[in-house]
N, C-alpha and C positions, 0 to 999 in steps of 0.2 A: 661761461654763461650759466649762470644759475637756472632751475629748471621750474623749480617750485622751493616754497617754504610755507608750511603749516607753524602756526605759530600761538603763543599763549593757550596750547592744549592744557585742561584741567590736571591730564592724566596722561603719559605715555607709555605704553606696555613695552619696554626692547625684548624683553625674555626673560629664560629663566637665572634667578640669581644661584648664586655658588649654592647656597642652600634651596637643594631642588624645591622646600616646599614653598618657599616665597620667588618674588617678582625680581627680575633688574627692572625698573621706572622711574619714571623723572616725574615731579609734580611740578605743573605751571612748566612745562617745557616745547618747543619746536623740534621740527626737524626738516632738513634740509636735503633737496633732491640733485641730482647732479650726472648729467647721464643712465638715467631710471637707477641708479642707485642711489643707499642711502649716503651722503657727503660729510651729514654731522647730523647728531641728535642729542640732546640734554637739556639744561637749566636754557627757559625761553633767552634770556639776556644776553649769554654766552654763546649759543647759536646764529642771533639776531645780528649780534656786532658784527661777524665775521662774514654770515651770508643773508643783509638784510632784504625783507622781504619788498622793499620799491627797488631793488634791483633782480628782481627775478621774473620770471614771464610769468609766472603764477604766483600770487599769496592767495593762504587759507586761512581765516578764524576759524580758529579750532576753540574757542573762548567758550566753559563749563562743558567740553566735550572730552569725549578718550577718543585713544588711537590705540591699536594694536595690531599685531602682522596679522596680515592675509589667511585665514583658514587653510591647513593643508588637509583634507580629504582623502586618508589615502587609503581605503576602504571601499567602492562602490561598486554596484553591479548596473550601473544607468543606462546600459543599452541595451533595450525591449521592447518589444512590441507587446499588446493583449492587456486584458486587464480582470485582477484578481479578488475585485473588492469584494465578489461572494465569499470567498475563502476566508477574509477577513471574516464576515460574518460566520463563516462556518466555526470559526476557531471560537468565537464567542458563546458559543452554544457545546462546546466541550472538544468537537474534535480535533485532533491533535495534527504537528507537520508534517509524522512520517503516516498517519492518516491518510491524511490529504494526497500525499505522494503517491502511496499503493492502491487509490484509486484513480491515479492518471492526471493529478492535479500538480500543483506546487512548479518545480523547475520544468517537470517538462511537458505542464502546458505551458508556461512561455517558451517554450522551446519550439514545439508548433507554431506559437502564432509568429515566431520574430524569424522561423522559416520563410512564410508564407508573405509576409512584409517585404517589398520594394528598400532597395537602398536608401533612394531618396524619403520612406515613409519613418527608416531608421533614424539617419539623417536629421531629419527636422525635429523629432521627437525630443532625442539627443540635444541638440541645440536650445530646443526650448526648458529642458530638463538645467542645462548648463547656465541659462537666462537666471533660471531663479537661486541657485546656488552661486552668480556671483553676485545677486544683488542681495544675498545675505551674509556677503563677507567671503565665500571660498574663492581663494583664487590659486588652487591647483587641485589635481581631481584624478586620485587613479579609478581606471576605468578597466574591467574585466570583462571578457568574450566568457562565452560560456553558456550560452544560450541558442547554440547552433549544434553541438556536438555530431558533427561531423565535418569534414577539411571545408568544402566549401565554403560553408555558413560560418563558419569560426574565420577563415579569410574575407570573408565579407565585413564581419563584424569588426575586425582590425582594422582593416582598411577604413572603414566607415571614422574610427576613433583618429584615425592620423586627420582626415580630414576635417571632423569638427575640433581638434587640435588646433589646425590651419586657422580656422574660419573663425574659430572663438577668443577671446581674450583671456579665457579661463587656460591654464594650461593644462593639457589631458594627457595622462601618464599609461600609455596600454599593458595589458596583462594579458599573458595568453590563458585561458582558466578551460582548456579543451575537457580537463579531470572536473567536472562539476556535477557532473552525475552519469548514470550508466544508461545509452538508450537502450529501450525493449527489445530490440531486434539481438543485442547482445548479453552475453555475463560478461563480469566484473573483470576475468584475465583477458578475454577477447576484445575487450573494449580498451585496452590499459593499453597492448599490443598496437594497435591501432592509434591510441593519441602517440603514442613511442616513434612509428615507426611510419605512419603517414601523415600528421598531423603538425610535429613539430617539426619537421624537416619543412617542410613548404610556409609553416609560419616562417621561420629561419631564412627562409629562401627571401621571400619578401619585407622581412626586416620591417615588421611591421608588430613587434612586442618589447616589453623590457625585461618582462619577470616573465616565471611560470609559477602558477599556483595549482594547487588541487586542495578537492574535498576529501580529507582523511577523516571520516569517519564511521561508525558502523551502518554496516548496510550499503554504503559506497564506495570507495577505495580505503583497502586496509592499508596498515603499514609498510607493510612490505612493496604492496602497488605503488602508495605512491615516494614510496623510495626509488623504484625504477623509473619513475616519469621526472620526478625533480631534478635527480641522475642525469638522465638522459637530458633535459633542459638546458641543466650548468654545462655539458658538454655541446651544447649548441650556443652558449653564450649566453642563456636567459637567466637574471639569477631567483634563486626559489624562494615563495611564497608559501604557506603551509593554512589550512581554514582549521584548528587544531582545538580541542576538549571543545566542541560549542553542547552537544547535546549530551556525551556520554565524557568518562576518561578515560582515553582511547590508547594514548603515546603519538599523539601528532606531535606536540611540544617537544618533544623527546625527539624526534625525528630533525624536527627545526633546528635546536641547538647541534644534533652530532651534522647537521649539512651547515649550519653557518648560515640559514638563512635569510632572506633580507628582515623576515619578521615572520610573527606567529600571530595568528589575528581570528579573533572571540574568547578561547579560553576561560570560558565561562566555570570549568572544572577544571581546572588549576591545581596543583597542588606546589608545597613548598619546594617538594625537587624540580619539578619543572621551570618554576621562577627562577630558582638559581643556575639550575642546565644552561634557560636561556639568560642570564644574566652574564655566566663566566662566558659563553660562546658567542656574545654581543648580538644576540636577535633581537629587534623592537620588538615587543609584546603592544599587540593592538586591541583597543576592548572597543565593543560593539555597540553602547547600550541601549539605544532604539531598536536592537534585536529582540534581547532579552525585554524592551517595554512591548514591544508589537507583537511576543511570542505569549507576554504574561509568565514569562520565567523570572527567577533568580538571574540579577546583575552576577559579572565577574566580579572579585573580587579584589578592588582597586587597590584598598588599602594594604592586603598583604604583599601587591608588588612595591606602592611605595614606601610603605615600612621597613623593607630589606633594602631601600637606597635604590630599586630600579625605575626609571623612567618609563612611564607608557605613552601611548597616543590613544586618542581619542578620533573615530573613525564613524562616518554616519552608517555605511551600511545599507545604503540607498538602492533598493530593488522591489522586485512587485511585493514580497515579503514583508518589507520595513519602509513604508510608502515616504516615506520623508528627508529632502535630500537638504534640510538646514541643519549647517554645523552648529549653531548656534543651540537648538533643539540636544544636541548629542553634549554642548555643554552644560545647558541643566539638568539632564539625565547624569551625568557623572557624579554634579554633585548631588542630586536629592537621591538617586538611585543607589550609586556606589561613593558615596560619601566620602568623596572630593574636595577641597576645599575648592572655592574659584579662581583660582591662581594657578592649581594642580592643574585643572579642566582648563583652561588658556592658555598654557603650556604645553601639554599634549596633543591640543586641537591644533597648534600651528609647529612649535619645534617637534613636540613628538611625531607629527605626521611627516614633517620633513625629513626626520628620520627613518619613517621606514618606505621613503621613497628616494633615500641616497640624493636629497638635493639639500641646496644652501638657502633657502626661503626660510620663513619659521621665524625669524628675527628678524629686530631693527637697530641691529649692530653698524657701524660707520661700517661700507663696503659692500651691506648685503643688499639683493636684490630689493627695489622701492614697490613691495608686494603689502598692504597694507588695507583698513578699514576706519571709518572713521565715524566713532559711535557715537549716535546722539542720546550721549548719555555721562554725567561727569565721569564713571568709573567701569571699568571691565568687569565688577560686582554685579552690572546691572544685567548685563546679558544672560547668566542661570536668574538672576533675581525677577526679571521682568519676562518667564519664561511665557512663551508664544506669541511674543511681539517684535518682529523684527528693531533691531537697537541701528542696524546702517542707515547712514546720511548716503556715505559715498563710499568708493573703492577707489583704490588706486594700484594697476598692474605694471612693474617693468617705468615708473615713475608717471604713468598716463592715469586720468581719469577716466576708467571706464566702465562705473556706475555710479549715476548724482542723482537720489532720489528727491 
């Protein structure tokens, strides 16, 4: 039974070709679904013959359109309550994020208010957060706690992720991120102490995380901290996530490559040892760049990672901070921002995220999962080119339609 077949696409994205800085793609080609995977893809004719589209329960003209995989997101802080838009403003008018922070703003005011929020007010938020990031193409979404810093509110917020997991089409990746900042009532060792030794054991217990991540940077967990909490994670089974060089150069990267982490993500202060640290010890390096646009910083520095041959991702970074949960948006930031080609930034966005979330999405390799977008647009050129215009007709998750605009 054939499932679907998309056919006469102008343009089809599979991934990236041997030379990371170009495409593998078919021009004028189909592809073919088959138990939500992908069955065949290539030259429309040579597709068509084998799995034509009057014998499938679906066909698709895809005719002067692209196709590309599914956005992987592996970046997000999407579940919060409250809202920040004054601080936006604030930051416009000069003052700065750790400003903002040392007068009671920044993480842990959403920290209060995603306290103070009902499950089901998480919940729904959540959901409708996840509504708009797959109708611009994401279709998988790591999602990080961290807005509760303390056991309960961190088990809440996990819990809440497995469930709109459940409920969503979008698939949601949890992070346990208890190290996101230090509340008032404690310092930096007391608090460290506490995500150690109360905090990941009861996530653990409920088996309701993948990664641990923490803020290694100054003024929040040093390095040394959060070498004991990532520590302590990989021994509970979680593996480590690091938020590493975003404001200062710190040695988070540095810490990433000597733990093998799953990735190192903003690195906005980079340096060439770092790049190679995590290059030889295989960390995905994640870049951020709606951070650095919503902070008015300086990009990371794209080009010196793929100048030395390493792969990044391209991650939205979606929280009250960086208000904007389209990947699409984080693709044209790559290129106009960190001067990207758009092949590099389409690549990143979907295989590089699938990398540093340890899954097989990212591509439209024969076998891989049928995770897909379907741009009305002849070329994947179009999406940084036509930046703040959604480019999706439709999505396609697990070989189902489930967004047809």
């Amino acid at each position: 039974m054939i499932d679907t077949v998309i056919h006469d696409a102008n343009e089809i994205v599979v991934g990236p070709a041997e030379d990371r800085s170009r495409l593998k793609q078919h021009e004028d080609g189909a592809i073919a679904v088959v138990d939500g995977t992908i069955a065949a893809v290539g030259p429309n004719d040579a597709v068509t013959r084998e799995y034509p589209p009057e014998n499938a329960a679906h066909a698709i003209d895809a005719s002067e359109k692209a196709i590309i995989p599914g956005f992987v997101d592996s970046h997000t802080h999407a579940l919060f309550a409250g809202d920040r838009s004054d601080e936006f403003e604030a930051k416009l008018s000069g003052a700065t994020y750790q400003e903002i922070l040392a007068e009671g703003g920044g993480i842990l005011r959403t920290v209060r208010a995603t306290r103070e929020a009902t499950d089901q007010e998480l919940l729904d938020r959540l959901l409708g957060y996840l509504d708009v990031m797959l109708a611009h193409g994401t279709t998988t979404v790591e999602v990080k706690s961290g807005y509760g810093l303390d056991t309960e509110t961190e088990l809440r917020m996990l819990s809440i992720l497995d469930r709109a997991d459940k409920e969503h089409s979008v698939d949601v990746v949890p992070t346990f991120m208890g190290a996101h900042a230090v509340p008032p009532a404690y310092d930096s060792d007391e608090y460290t102490e506490i995500v150690i030794d109360e905090q990941l054991p009861a996530v653990v217990d409920q088996d309701v995380a993948e990664f641990c991540d923490v803020f290694c940077e100054a003024d929040v967990f040093s390095v040394e901290q959060s070498r004991q909490i990532l520590e302590a994670g990989t021994e509970h089974g979680l593996q480590p996530k690091v938020h590493a060089e975003e404001f200062v150069h710190f040695g988070g990267a540095q810490l990433a490559a000597e733990l093998e982490a799953m990735s190192a993500d903003h690195l906005l202060h980079a340096d060439s040892s770092d790049i190679n640290a995590l290059d030889e010890a295989g960390v995905a390096p994640v870049l951020l760049p709606g951070t650095a646009f919503s902070l008015g910083a300086e990009y990371a520095d794209a080009r010196a990672f793929l100048e030395q041959g390493v792969s990044v991702a391209l991650a939205s970074d979606f929280n009250p901070n960086c208000h904007s949960p389209s990947m699409q948006f984080a693709v044209a930031l790559g290129c106009i921002g960190m001067e990207m080609t758009p092949a590099e930034a389409i690549v990143a966005a979907t295989h590089g995220g699938a990398r540093a979330l340890d899954r097989d999405t990212g591509t439209l390799e024969q076998g891989a999962p049928a995770d897909l977008s379907l741009i009305d647009a002849p070329s994947h050129v179009h999406i940084p080119y036509t930046f703040g215009v959604n480019n999706v007709e439709a999505v396609m998750k697990g070989g189902e339609i489930v967004y047809d605009h």
